[in-house]
N, C-alpha and C positions, 0 to 999 in steps of 0.2 A: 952805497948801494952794492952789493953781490950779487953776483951773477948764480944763477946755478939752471942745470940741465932739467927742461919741461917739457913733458907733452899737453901739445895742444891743446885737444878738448881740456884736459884736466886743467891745464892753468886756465882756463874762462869759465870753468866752475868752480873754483876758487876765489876769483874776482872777478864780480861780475860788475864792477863800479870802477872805472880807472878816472885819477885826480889828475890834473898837471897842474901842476902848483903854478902861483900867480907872477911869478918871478921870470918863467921858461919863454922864450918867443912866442910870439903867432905863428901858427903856420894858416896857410890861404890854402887848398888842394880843390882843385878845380874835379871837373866828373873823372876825366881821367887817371887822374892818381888816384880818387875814390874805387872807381873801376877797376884797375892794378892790384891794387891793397886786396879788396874782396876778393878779386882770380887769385892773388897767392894764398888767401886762407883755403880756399874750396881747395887748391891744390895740395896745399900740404893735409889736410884733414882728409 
């Protein structure tokens, strides 16, 4: 994987489908970290 510098909207019009492969943990995110996640995109966008 590389890393490289993206803006926001442009990287989610670019992929508008993200995969996590079958291999990577579960993750469980209750409202609150769903909650979190959304505040930080409104705020960065």
């Amino acid at each position: 994987m590389k890393a490289t510098e993206a803006k926001l909207l442009e990287f989610f019009k670019k992929s508008p489908q993200f995969v996590v492969p079958i291999y990577q943990r579960t993750y469980s995110w209750t409202e609150s970290e769903c909650r979190q996640l959304w505040d930080d995109i409104i705020r960065a966008g």
